[in-house]
C-alpha positions in Angstrom: -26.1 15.7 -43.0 -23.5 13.2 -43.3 -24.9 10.6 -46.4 -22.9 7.7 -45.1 -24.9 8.1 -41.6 -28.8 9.1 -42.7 -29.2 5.7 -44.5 -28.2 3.8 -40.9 -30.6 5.7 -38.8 -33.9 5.0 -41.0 -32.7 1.7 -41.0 -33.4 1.6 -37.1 -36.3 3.9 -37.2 -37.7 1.0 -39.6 -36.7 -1.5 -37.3 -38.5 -0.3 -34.4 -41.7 0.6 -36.4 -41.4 -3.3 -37.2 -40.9 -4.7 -33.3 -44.1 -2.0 -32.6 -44.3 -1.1 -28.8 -42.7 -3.2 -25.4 -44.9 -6.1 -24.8 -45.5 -8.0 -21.6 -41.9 -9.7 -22.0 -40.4 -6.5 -21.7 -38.4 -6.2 -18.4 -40.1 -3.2 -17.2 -43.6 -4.7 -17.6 -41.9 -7.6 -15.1 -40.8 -5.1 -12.7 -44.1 -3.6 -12.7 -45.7 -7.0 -12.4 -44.0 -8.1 -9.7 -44.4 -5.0 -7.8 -48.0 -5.1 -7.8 -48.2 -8.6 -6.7 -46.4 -7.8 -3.7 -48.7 -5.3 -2.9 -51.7 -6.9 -3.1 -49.8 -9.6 -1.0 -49.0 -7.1 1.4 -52.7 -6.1 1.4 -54.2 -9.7 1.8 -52.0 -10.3 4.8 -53.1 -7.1 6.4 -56.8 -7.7 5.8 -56.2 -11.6 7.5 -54.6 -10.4 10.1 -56.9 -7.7 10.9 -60.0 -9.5 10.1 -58.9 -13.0 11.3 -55.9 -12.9 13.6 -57.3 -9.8 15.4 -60.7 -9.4 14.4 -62.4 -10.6 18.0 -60.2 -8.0 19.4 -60.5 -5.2 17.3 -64.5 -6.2 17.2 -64.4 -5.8 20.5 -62.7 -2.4 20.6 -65.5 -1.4 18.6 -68.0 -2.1 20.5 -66.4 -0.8 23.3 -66.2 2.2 21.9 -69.1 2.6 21.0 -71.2 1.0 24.4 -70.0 -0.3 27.4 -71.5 -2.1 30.2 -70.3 -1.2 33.6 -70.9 -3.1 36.8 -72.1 -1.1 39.7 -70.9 -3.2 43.2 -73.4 -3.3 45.6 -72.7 -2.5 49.4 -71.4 -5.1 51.5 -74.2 -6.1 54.0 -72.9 -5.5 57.7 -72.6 -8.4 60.6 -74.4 -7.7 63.8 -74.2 -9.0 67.4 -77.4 -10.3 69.2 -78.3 -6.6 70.5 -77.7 -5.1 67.0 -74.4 -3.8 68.0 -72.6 -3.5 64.8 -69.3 -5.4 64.5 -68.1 -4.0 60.9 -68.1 -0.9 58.9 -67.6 -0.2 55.0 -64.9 1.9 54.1 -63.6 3.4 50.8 -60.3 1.9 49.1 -58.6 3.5 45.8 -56.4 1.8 44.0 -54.6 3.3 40.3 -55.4 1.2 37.2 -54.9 0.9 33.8 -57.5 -0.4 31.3 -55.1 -1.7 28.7 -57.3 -1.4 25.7 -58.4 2.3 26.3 -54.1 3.0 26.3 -53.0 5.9 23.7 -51.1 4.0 20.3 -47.4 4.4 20.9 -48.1 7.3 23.5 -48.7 4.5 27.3 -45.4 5.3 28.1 -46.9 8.6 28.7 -49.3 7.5 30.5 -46.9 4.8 32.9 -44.8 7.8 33.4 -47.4 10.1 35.2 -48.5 7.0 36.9 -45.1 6.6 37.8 -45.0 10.4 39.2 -47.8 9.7 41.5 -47.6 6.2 42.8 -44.0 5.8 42.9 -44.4 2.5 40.7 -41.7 2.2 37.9 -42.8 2.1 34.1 -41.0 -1.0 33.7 -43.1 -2.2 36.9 -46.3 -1.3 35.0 -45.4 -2.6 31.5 -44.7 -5.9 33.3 -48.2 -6.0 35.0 -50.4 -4.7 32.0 -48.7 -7.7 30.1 -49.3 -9.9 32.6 -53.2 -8.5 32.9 -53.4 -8.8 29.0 -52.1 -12.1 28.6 -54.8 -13.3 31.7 -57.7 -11.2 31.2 -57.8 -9.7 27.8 -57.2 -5.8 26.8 -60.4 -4.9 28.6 -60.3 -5.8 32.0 -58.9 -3.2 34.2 -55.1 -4.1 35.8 -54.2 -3.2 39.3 -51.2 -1.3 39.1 -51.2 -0.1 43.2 -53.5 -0.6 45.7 -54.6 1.0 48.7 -53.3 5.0 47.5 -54.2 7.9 49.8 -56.8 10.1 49.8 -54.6 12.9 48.0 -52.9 10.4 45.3 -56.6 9.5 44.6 -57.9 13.1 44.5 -55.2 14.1 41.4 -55.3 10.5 39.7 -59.5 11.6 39.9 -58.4 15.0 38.3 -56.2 13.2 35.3 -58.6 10.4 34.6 -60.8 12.3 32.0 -58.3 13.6 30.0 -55.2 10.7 30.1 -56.9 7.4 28.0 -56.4 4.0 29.9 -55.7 5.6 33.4 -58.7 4.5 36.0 -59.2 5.3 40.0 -60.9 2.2 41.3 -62.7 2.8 44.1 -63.7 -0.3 46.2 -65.6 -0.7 49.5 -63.0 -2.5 52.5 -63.7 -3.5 55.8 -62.9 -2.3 59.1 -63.1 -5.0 62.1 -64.8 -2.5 64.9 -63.9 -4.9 67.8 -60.4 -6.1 66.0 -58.8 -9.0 67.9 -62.0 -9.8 70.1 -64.2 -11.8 67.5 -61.5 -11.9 64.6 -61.6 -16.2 64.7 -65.3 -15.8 64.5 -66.1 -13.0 62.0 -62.8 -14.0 60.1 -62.2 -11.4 57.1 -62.2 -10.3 53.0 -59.4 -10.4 50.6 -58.8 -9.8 47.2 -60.5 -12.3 44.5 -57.6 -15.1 43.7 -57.4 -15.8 40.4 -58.9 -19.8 41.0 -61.5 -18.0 42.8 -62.0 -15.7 39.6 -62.0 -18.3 37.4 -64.9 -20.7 39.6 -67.0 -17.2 40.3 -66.9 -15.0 37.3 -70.2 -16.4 36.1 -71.7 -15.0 39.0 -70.7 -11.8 38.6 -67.7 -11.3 40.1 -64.8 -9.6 38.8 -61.4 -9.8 38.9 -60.5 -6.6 41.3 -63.8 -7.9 43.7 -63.2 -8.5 47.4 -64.5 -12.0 48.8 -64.9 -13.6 52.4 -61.9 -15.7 52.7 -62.3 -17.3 56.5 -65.4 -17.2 59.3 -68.5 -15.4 59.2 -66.8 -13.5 56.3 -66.6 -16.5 54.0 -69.6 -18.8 55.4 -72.5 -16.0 54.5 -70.1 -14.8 51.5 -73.5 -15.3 49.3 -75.7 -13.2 52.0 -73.3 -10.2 52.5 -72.4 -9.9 49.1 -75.2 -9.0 47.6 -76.4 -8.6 43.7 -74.4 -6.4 41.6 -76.0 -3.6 39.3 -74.9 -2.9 35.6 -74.7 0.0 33.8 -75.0 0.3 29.9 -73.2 3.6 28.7 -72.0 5.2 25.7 -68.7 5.9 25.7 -66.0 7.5 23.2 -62.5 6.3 21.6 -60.7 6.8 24.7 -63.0 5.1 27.1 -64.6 8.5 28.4 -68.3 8.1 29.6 -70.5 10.1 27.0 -74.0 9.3 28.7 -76.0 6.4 29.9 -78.2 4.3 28.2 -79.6 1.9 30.7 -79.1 1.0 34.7 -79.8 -1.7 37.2 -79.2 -0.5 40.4 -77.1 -2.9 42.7 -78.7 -4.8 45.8 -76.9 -4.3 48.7 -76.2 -7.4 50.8 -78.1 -8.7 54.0 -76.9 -8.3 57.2 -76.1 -11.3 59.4 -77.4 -11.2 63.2 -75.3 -13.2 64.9 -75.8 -15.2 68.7 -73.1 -13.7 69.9 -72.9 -10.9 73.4 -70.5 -8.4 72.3 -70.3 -7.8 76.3 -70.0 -11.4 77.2 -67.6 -12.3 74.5 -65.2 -9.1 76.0 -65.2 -10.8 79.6 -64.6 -14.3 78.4 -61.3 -12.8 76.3 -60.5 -10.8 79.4 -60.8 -13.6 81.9 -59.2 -16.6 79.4 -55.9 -13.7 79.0 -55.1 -13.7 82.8 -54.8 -17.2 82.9 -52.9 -18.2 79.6 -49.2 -17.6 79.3 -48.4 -15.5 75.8 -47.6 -18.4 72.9 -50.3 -20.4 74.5 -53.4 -21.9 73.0 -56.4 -21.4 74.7 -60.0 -21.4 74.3 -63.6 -20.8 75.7 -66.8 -21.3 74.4 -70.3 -20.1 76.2 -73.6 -21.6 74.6 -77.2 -21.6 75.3 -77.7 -25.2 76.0 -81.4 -25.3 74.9 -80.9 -23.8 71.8 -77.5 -24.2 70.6 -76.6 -20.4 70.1 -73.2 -19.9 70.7 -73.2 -16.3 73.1 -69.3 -16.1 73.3 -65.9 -17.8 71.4 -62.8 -17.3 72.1 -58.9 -18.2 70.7 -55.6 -17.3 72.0 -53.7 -16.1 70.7 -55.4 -13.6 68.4 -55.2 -11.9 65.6 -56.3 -8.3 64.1 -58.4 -8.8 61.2 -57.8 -5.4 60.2 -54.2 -6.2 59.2 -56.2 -7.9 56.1 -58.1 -5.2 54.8 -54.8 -3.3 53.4 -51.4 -4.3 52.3 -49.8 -7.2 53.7 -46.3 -8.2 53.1 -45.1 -12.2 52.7 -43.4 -11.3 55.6 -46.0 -10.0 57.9 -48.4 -12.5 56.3 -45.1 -15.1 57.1 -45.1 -14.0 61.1 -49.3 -14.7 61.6 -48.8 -18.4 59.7 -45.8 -19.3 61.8 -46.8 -17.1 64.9 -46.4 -19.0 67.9 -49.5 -20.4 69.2 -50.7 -20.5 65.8 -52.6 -17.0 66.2 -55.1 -17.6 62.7 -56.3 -20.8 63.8 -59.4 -21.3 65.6 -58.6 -23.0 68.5 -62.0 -23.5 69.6 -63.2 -25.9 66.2 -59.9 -26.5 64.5 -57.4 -28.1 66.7 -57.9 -31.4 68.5 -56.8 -32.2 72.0 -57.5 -35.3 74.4 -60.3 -34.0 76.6 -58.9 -35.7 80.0 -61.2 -36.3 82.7 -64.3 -34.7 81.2 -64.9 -37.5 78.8 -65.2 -39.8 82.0 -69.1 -37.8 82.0 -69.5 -39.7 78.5 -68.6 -43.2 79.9 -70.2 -42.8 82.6 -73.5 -42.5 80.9 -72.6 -45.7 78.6 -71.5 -47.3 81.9 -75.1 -46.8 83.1 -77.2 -47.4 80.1 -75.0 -50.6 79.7 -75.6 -52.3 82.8 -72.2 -51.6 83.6 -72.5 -49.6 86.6 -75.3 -48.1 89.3 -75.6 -45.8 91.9 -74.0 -48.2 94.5 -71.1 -49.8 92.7 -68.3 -49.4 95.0 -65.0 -49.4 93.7 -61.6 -48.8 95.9 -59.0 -46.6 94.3 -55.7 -47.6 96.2 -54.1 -45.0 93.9 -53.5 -47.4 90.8 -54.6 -50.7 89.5 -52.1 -53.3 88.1 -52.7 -55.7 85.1 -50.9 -59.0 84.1 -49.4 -59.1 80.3 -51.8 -61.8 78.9 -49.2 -63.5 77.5 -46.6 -63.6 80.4 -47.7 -63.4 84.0 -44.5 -61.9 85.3 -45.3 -58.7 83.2 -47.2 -56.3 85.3 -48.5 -53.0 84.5 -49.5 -50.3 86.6 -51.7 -47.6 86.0 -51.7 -44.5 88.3 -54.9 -42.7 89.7 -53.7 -38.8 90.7 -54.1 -39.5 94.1 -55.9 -43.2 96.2 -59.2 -42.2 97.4 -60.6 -45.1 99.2 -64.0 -46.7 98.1 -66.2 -44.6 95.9 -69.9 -45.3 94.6 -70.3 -43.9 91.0 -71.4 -40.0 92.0 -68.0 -40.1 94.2 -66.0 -41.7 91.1 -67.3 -38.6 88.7 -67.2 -36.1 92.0 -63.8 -36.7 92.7 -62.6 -38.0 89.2 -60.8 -41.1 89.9 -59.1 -42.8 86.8 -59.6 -46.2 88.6 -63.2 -45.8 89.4 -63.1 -45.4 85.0 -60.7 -48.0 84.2 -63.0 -50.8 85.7 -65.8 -49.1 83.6 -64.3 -49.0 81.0 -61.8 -51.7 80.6 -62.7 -54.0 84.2 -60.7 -55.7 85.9 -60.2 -59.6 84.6 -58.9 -60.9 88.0 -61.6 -59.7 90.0 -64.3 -60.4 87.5 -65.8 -57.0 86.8 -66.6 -56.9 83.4 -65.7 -53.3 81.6 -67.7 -51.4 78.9 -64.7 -52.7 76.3 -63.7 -50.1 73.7 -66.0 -50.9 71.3 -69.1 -49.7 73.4 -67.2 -47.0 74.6 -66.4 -45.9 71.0 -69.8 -46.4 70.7 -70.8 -44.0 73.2 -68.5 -41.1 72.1 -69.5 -40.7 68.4 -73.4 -41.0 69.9 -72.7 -38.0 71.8 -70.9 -36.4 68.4 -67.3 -37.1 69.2 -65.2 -37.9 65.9 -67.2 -35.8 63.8 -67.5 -31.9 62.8 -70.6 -30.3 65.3 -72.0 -28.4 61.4 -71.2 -25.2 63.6 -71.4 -22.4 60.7 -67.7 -21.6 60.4 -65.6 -23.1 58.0 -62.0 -24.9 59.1 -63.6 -27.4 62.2 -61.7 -31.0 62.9 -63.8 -33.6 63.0 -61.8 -35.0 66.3 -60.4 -38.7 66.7 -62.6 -41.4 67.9 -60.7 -44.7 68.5 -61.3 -48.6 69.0 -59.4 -51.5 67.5 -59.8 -51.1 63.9 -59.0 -47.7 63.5 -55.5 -48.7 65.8 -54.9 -51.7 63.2 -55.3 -49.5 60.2 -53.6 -46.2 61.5 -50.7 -47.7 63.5 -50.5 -51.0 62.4 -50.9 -52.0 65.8 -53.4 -54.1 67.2 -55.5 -52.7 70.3 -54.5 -53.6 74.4 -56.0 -53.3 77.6 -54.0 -50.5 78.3 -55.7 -48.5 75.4 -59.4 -49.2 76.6 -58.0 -48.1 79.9 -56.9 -44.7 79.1 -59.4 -43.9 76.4 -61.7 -44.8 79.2 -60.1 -41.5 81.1 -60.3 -39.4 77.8 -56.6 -40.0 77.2 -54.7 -41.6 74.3 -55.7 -41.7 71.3 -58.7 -39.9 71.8 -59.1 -36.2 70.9 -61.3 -33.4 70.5 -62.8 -29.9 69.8 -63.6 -27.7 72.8 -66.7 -27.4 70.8 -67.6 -30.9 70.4 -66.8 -31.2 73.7 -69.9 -28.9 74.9 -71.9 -29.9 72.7 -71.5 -33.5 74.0 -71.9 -32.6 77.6 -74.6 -30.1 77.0 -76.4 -33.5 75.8 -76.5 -34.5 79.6 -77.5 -31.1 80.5 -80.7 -30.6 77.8 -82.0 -34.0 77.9 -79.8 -36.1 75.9 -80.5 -33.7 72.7 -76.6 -33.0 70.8 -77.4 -29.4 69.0 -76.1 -28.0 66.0 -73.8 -24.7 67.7 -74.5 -22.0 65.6 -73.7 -18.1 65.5 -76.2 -17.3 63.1 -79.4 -15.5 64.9 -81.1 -14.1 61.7 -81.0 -12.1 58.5 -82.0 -8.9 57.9 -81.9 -6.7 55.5 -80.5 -2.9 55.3 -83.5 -1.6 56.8 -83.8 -3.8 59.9 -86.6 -5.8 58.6 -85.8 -9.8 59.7 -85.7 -11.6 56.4 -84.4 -15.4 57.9 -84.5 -16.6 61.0 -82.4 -19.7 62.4 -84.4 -22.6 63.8 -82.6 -24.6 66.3 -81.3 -28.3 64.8 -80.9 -31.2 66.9 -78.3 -33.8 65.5 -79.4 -36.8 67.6 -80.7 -37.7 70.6 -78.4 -40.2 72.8 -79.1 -43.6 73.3 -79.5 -43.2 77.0 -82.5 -43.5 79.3 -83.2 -39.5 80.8 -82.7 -41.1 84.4 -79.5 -42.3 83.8 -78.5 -38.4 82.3 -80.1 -37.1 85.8 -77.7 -39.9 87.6 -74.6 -38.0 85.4 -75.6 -34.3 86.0 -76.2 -34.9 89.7 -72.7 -36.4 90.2 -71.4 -33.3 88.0 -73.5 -31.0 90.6 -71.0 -32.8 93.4 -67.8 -32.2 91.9 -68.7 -28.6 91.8 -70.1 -28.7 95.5 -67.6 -30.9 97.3 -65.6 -32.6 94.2 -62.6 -31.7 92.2 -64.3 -29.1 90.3 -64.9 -26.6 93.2 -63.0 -23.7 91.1 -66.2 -23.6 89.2 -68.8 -22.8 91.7 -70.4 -19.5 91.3 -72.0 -17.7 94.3 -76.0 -18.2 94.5 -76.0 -20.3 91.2 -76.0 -24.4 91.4 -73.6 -24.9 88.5 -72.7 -29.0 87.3 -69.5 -29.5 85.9 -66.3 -31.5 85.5 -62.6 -30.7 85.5 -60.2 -32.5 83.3 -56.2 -32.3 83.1 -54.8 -34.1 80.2 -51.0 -35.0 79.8 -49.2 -34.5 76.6 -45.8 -34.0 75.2 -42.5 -36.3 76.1 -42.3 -37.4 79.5 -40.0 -35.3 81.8 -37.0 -36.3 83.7 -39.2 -37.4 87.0 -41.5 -38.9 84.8 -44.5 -36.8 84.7 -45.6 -35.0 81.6 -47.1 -31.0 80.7 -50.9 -31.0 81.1 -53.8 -29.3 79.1 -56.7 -27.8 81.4 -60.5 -28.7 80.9 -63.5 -27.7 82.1 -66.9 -27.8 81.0 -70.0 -27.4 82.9 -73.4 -25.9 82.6 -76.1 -23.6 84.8 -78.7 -23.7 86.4 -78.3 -27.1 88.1 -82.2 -27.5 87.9 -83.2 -25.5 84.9 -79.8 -25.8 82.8 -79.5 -22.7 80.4 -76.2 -22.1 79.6 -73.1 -24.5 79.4 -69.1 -23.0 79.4 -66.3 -25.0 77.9 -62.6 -23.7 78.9 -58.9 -25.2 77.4 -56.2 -24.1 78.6 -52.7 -25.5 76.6 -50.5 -25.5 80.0 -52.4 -25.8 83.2 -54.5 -28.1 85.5 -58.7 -28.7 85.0 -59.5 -27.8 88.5 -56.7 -25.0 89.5 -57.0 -23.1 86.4 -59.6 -23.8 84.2 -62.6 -24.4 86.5 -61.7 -20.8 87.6 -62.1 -19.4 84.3 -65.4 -21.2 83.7 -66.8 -19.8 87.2 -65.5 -15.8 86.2 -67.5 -16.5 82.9 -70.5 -18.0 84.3 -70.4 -15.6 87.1 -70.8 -12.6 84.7 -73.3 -14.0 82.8 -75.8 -14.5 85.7 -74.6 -11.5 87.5 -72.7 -9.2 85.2 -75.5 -7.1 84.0 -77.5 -6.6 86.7 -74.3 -5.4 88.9 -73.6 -3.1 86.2 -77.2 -1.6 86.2 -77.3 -1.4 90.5 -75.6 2.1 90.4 -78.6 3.6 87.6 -80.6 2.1 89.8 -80.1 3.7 93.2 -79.8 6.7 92.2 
């Protein structure tokens, strides 16, 4: 060994026995320091964000997991006619979902692809709506991904459910509409849950992918039909696969609804109201016991097929029923308002009476039109028309044969020969008595509440103030009066019953699914009019004329005394020569002596007596002698 080297390297094995060994400042302790601080920051972030950030979610999961309660829809209750004839069916609907939760980790492309095989929805499709059914309803809550599959798709997605995590077949009762466009205004129809809906009706146990009654008898007894859903508690493993049940409530199947209507008799009024209404039309008839209130028959044109509701429908088809002509969804019969012409002349005449007004023997002459001086300049004269100048007339002959000058004395007089007119406060009066300007309560949802005028509704609508003129021709049902075939037959039906205004209603009774009658519907009376019963005899005696030998001879029916009253209404702008279109009324009620039944026919284009009165007398005919001419051939043999 080199001497001049040994002495150097003891000197640094002394030196390092002296500094001992690296200490905490030593650069590697640092590194090593630093690393495990970082790790157990990594840690603490992890644990928050599992057990704070995600925690409800994951707690969830686990429960999930582990139990999970199922609900069990019950069957939608069907909706009867009057004989028991049933009007609806339930049918099966599948539809492919994805329970986003119960989705493979990194592997629900997989699953979107097969999806994608069999329902010809893109992945990127699906990805997009199981976001958009996370972000609204939680991981849990099953997504729609395509309605309304075949029977085949369902069969194979069936087959692949058990063994591909998050896929799910729904399968959901639908409706089919037996009698489709023939009671699709009244029984309207079911569509999917809207999410507003979802939100207002989760707490009563609906969910998300549940079908609801959206318009008519569908959406009025929505609670009735429905009926109670059942849960099921079941054990269930990681990937969402049933293991066994623990618990179950059955499900309650909804009621069934009996409804007033004659399957039969709401077939001929559809039939008979089609061959005299031009395609684009509105139209409308309405038959109803008059004691009672039960409506036996309702009709709007155009129609619709409920059906078309109980699958797919585009924006565009959806687009073509909104805008249709005619306005095919709406419910002509309670939710559009027209001036009833002539047959409100049956209203003031009753006021006309009970006022004092008018009797038996006042005469009036109808040289085919009164004229009235402007009350503030004399050389201003106005002139308004009766449809034709039918001499001197007592009251039955003013109703009979429907003169608009016999109604503008009653209603408005005539200053310069001192007869004194109802004025249209009492006339106003009158209407809303007999239920004009507000909704009859009939059990459908959607009805106008009609347009009763006088001065202060003029003054605050138009800004106008109210004329002569105006009491005149709301005095003839014209103007700015309008209304509801429905109101309008309830009104009449008043004179008919009485002076009682019903409550129309289709509901009969309630059963449930084995027949047994679990509500019955007691007839309501609104009001009674303010008008002595010999006065409404007075009325329905000069209605019994128009049929026999007035205006409204289009509505007699052979071996029945029928009462009623024609009405033909202008609207629209004024033609070249001055006249205008015209809506046709009638409404009338049988038997003259022992009134049962009352008919109410509108007609958009048309006159009262050439086209509607017609209509009403095919209708009442059939109900009187329909079914007994269809039993004669059983019966002679």
């Amino acid at each position: 060994m080199d001497p001049y080297l040994e002495p150097k390297g003891r000197e640094r094995e002394r030196q390092r026995a002296r500094q001992g060994p690296p200490g905490r400042g030593h650069p590697v302790f640092a590194l090593l320091r630093a690393l495990v601080i970082l790790l157990f920051g990594i840690l603490i972030v992890q644990l928050v964000r599992l057990q704070v950030v995600k925690g409800d979610d994951y707690a969830r999961q686990s429960e999930i997991n582990a139990l999970r309660e199922v609900q069990m829809p019950p069957a939608r209750g069907l909706i009867l006619d009057r004989e028991g004839r049933p009007l609806v069916t339930n049918a099966a609907r599948f539809s492919a979902a994805v329970v986003p939760g119960h989705l493979p980790d990194r592997g629900e492309v997989g699953v979107y692809r097969q999806l994608e095989r069999l329902t010809g929805v893109t992945t990127d499709e699906i990805e997009t709506k199981v976001a958009a059914g996370i972000e609204k309803n939680g991981r849990f809550e099953p997504v729609t991904i395509k309605a309304d599959i075949d029977g085949d798709t369902a069969l194979m997605l069936r087959e692949l459910e058990p063994v591909t995590p998050g896929l799910e077949l729904q399968v959901e009762p639908t409706r089919r509409y037996l009698e489709g466009p023939l009671l699709a205004h009244v029984l309207g129809y079911v569509g999917s849950i809207s999410q507003d809906e979802y939100e207002e009706l989760r707490d009563q146990g609906y969910l998300l992918q549940d079908y609801i009654g959206k318009t008519g008898i569908e959406l009025t007894y929505e609670s009735v039909l429905r009926g109670r859903p059942g849960k099921k508690l079941i054990e269930v493993d990681a990937l969402g696969r049933e293991l066994r049940v623990i618990s179950e409530r059955r499900a309650l199947d909804g009621s069934n609804p009996v409804l007033t209507i004659d399957l039969d008799l709401q077939r001929k009024v559809k039939e008979t109201l089609e061959e005299f209404t031009t395609d684009g039309d509105n139209a409308a008839a309405v038959v109803m016991d008059i004691r009672t209130g039960e409506l036996l028959a309702m009709v709007s044109l155009p129609g619709f097929d409920n059906n078309v509701f109980s699958g797919p429908l585009s924006d565009e088809e959806l687009a073509a029923l909104v805008e249709g002509p005619g306005k095919p969804l709406l419910n002509h019969a309670i939710a559009e308002r027209y001036a009833p012409g002539s047959t409100f002349k049956t209203i003031v005449g009753a006021a006309a009476l009970q006022e004092g007004i008018a009797s038996t023997g006042t005469t009036i002459v109808s040289r085919g039109y009164i004229t009235v001086q402007n009350e503030y300049d004399p050389n201003v004269v106005y002139k308004y028309d009766d449809w034709a100048a039918l001499g001197a007339l007592d009251f039955y002959g003013g109703i009979a044969k429907s003169s608009d000058v016999y109604f503008y004395y009653l209603a408005g007089g005539k200053a310069d020969e001192g007869f004194v007119g109802l004025g249209e406060a009492r006339v106003a009066q009158y209407a809303r008595a007999f239920g004009f300007g507000e909704p009859t309560g009939v059990d459908l949802p959607g009805e106008s509440a009609g347009v009763v005028p006088d001065a202060q509704w003029k003054e605050e609508t138009i800004d106008q103030p109210w004329t002569i003129g105006d009491t005149y021709n709301f005095g003839i049902g014209q103007g700015y009066l309008s209304a509801t075939p429905l109101q309008l037959i309830a009104a009449v039906s008043a004179i008919g019953n009485g002076g009682t205004v019903l409550t129309p209603h289709l509901l009969r009774e309630i059963q449930d699914s084995h027949g047994n009658v679990l509500q019955r519907f007691e007839k309501s009376v609104r009001r009674t009019v303010p008008v002595d019963q010999g006065y409404l005899d007075i009325v329905k005696e000069a209605m019994r004329q128009s049929v026999a030998d007035g205006v409204a001879k289009g509505g007699a029916v052979p071996g029945v005394e029928v009462a009623g009253k024609t009405g033909t209404a202008e609207f629209g702008p004024q033609h070249v020569d001055g006249s205008y279109d015209t809506h046709g009324w009638y409404v009338g009620f049988a038997p003259y002596d022992d009134p049962e039944v009352a008919v109410v026919v509108f007609l958009q284009r048309g006159g009262g007596g050439s086209d509607a009165a017609p209509v009403g007398a095919q209708i009442l005919d059939y109900y009187f002698h329909g079914p007994q001419l269809a039993q004669k051939p059983e019966e002679t043999e």
